[in-house]
Every structure is written in C-alpha cells, then in structure tokens.
N, C-alpha and C positions, 0 to 999 in steps of 0.2 A: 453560737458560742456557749449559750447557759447550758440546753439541753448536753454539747460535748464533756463540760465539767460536771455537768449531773451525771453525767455515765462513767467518765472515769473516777470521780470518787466514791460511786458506790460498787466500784470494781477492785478497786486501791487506795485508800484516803493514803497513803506516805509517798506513793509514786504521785500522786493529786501535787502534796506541797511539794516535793521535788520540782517539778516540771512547772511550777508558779513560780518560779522564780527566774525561768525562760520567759515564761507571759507577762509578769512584771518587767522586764528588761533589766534585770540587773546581771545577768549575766546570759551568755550563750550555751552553757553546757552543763547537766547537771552528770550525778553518780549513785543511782539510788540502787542499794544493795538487796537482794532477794527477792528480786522481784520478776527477772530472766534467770532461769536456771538450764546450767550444763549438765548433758549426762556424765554420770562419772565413768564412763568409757573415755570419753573423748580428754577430759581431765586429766586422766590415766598416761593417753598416750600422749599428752603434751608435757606430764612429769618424766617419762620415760624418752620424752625425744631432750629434754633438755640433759638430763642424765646421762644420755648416750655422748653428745656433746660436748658436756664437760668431762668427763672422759676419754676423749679424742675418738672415738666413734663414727661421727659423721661431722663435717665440717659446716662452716657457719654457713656459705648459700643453701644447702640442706634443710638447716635450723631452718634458715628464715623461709625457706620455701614451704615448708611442713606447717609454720605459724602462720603463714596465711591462707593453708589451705585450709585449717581449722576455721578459723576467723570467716571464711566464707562460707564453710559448710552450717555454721553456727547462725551468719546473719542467712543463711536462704531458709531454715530451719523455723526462723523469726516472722517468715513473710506470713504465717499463719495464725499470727499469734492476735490476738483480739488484744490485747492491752497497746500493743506496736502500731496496730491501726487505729487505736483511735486519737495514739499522737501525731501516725500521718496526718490524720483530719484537723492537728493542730499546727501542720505545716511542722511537726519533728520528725529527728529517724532517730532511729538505735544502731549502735555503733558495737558490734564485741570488739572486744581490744584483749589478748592474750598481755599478761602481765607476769615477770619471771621473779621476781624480787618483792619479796616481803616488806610494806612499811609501814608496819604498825610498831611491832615489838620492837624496844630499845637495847636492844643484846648488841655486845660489841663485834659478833661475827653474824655475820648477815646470812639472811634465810632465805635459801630459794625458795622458791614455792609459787611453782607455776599454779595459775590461773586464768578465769576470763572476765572479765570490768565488762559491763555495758553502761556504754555513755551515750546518755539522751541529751540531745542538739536541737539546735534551732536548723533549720535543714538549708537557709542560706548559707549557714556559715560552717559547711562540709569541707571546703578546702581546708580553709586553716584550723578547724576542729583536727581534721586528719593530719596536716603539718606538725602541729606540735606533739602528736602522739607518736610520730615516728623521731623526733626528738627524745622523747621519752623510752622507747625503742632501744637508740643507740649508747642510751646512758645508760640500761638495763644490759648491753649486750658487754659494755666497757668492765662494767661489774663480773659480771661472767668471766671474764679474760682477766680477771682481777687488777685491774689500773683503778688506782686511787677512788677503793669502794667508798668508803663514809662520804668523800668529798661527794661523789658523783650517788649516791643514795642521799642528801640533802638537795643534790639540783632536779632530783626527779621530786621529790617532795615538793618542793618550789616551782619549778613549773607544772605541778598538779595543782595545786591551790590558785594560781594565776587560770589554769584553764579551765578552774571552776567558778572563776570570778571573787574569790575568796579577797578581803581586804590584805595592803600590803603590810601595817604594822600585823597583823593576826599571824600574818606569813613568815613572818618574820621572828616573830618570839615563839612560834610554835619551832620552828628552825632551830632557834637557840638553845630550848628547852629542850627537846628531840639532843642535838650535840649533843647537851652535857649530859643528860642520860644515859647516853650512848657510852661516852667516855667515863665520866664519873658516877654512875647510878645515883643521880639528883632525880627530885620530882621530873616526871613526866609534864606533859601536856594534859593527858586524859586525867592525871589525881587533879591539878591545878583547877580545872572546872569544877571537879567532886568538894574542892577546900572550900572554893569561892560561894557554891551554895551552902555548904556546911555554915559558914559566916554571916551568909543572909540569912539564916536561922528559916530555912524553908522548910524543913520537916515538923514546927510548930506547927504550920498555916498549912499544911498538907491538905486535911479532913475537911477545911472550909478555902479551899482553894480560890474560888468565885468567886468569893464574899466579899469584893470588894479590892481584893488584891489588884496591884498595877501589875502589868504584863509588860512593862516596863523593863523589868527585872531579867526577862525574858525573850527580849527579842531578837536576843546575840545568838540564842540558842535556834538557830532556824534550819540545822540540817545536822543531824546525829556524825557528819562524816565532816564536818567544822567544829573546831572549837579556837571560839576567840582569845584574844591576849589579853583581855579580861571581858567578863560578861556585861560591863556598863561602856564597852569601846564603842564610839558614837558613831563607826562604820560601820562596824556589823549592828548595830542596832539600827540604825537605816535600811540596811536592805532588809530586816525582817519590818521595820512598818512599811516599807516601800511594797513589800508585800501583803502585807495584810489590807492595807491602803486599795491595791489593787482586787484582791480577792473581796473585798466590801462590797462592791457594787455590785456584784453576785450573789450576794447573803452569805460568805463562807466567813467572815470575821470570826463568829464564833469558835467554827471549826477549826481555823486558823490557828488561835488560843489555845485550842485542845489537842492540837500538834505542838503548838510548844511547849504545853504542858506536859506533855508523854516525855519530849526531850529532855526536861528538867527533869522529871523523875527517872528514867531511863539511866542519866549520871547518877539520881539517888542511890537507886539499888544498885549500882556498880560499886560504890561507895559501901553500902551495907554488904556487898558480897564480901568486899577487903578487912570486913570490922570481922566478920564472922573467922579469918583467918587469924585476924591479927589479935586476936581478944586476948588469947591465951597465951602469947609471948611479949616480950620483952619490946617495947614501943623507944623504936630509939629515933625514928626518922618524925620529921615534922610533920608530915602525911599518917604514918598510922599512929599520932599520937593524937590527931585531929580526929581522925574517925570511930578510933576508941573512946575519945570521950564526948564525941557526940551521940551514937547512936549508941553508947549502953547506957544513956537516959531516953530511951523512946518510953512514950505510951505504949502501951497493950497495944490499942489500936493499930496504930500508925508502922510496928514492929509486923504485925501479923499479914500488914498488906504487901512492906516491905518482903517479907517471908516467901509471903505465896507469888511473888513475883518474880523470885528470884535465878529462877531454873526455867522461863518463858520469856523474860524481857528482850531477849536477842532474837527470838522470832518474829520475823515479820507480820506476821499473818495476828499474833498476839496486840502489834501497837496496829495492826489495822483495826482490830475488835474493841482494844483501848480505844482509839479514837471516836468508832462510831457511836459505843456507849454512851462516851463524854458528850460528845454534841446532842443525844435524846436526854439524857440526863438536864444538860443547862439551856435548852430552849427557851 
C-alpha cells in the first residue's frame, strides 16, 4: 500500500487527496478535475450531437446511443493510462460520464455544455456508482426537453453531492444559496467561502502559514469541487481529519495540510481576482464590498504572490507543483 501511495502522489498530489477519501471510507466516489483529459475532437462531436438534438435532428435513442459510444470509446482509451492503473491496484476504476448541463454558473437560463466528468470509485460499488449516474442522466435529458429546468438542475446538484458523499446540511444550503442566485443574483456559494476566509483574516497569516496555525480552520476545505455551509461545519470537518487521520499512518499528514492549504488559498485568489474587477466600481453588493476592502490593504508581499497566481491557479498541474513545494519546504 505505502509504495502504491508513494507512486501516485509523486505522479498527482490532487488526484492523491481526491482518491483519500475512497481509502479513508468516507465516501465511495470522488471527482477530480484535469487530471483525465478528452480530445477536443470527441468534445466537439458530443457538442454537436447534442446541438443536432435539440434541434430535432436526430432523436433521443440516437442521443443516448452516440453518448455512450463516446463514453466507451473514452473509457477503452483509459486502459492505458498509468494514473487508471494504478487505482486499479487500489481496487478503483474511472468512470467517463458525458455531462450535458452546466452547474457551476448561476445565470437564470441554463447552459449546455456538453462534456466528460471522470469519476473515481471504489470498484465494489460499480453498480450503484453507475445507478445514480444514469439518474442524473435522465434529469439532464428532462432539462433538454425543457420540463421544469431550475427544479430538475437542483436535483442533479443534489444527488451529485450525495454521490460524492458530500455532508447533508452542506448539500443543502449550497442548494439554497445556488436557488437564490439563480433567481435573485444573491451571493453565490463559491463568494460565501471567499467572505468566510476573508473574516478569519487568513491573508494576515498567509507568509507564516505553519507557524503555528490550527488546520482546524481548514479541514472543511477538503476538495476544491466542495464547499461547506460554513467552513467550521463539524461534518465536513470530520471527513477532512477522518482523512488526514488516515493518511497519518503513511507520513502524508503534512502533505495533507498542504492540500488544504492550496484549497484555502485557491478561494483566496478567486477572491483577489473579484477585487481586481471590482476596485474601480461602485461596491453595492456585500460580497464586493468585502473584497474591496480586504484586499486593498494587502502587504507588498502577500498582494504580489496573490498576483502571480492569479492566471495559473486553475491549473492543475500548477496546485500539483504547489503542493509538492509546500511539503519540501515544511518537512
């Protein structure tokens, strides 16, 4: 086991903590982003087949047949992939899952935009991994045919989170928060976490991060594709020391640390991306009235790291570099 975690985190430290969270047992399924990629051929023609579709073009056995010829041509594509095998060897698989419906952005007209999710599983639990996906499926296809989109783009949110193992209150006020954004452009989800460290005044303690800081603060923050209904919820902070707990006995605690640390900051400079828009207008909402006047008192320092991070932090490849730094660094 030690040697398989010594390999895949010196292959991947984010797909690492992703897939710790399969091996601590708090949940059966993760969703780690950039780290399986589609060629944009196949991309292409699954924007185009849906296109045709919703245009009466070709009908829906068509659609769904064509999405899972993708889906299979994607997972045999996978059989070769050295990061796939060596969660075989941790008894997981990877799952492409084609995804037609946008759920990030809170715009009240909903956004197609086909895609592919690869979801890492524990490989007992295939059936009902694959059950509730084609759930998700039909609530994507309902949307398509336009039947009561917001309602049915909240139950795929919701049972995304449940089949991530996500906590129920978390699931729940991100739900709420999601709604009224949607209907009334109130704070989001994603600024809520950016207010919440803004308040614990974490851009102080940035530069002496280590020094003492509880990770306390941070253990809500255990997957960039989670955010809790608040950062000290004693669910999600369980499953991140339930984790760390686990990855202990391995010597990764520290690293651990420096995954949540990346995630913490990660929200920072999303946070300073919003300040850098918002400087110059008119702060009417309670969100960039927060960010305005937190980060136009930075340090030098602390502004310039914010700075150069700000055009790489959604790279993956960037928090894999971040991370390994951070662990040589605080050994």
């Amino acid at each position: 086991m030690m040697v398989l975690l010594n390999e895949l985190f010196s292959l991947n430290p984010t797909l690492f903590f992703e897939v710790a969270r399969i091996e601590a047992r708090v949940t059966n399924c993760v969703l780690p982003q950039q780290v399986f990629l589609v060629d944009v051929d196949k991309l292409n023609n699954l924007a185009n087949l849906v296109s045709s579709y919703m245009n009466g073009l070709v009908d829906v056995e068509k659609l769904i047949h064509k999405i899972n010829e993708i889906e299979f041509n994607v997972g045999e594509e996978l059989k070769t992939n050295n990061l796939r095998k060596k969660l075989n060897e941790l008894d997981m698989e990877v799952l492409p899952f084609c995804t037609l419906i946008d759920r990030i952005l809170s715009s009240k007209e909903i956004l197609v935009f086909p895609t592919v999710q690869y979801y890492v599983y524990d490989s007992s639990k295939e059936r009902q991994i694959r059950k509730k996906l084609r759930r998700i499926r039909k609530l994507e296809m309902m949307i398509l045919e336009k039947q009561d989109k917001l309602k049915n783009r909240m139950k795929i949110i919701k049972r995304e989170g449940e089949l991530l193992g996500y906590p129920k209150c978390c699931i729940n006020e991100f739900l709420k928060l999601k709604r009224k954004a949607v209907l009334f452009g109130s704070i989001t989800p994603e600024k809520k976490v950016v207010m919440e460290l803004l308040d614990l005044e974490i851009l102080k303690t940035l530069p002496e991060i280590f020094n003492g800081l509880s990770f306390d603060l941070f253990y809500s923050l255990f997957s960039l594709n989670f955010y809790p209904c608040t950062i000290k919820c004693k669910r999600a902070v369980k499953i991140g020391k339930t984790c760390v707990d686990y990855l202990d006995q391995f010597g990764y605690r520290k690293a651990y640390e420096c995954c949540l640390l990346f995630n913490a900051f990660y929200h920072l400079v999303t946070g300073y991306k919003s300040y850098l828009l918002l400087k110059d207008g008119k702060c009417k909402s309670k969100y960039s009235k927060k960010v305005v006047t937190h980060f136009s008192k930075l340090r030098p320092d602390i502004e310039e790291v914010l700075s150069a991070a700000k055009n790489v932090i959604t790279d993956v490849k960037f928090g894999n570099e971040f991370i390994k730094n951070c662990v040589k660094v605080n050994l």
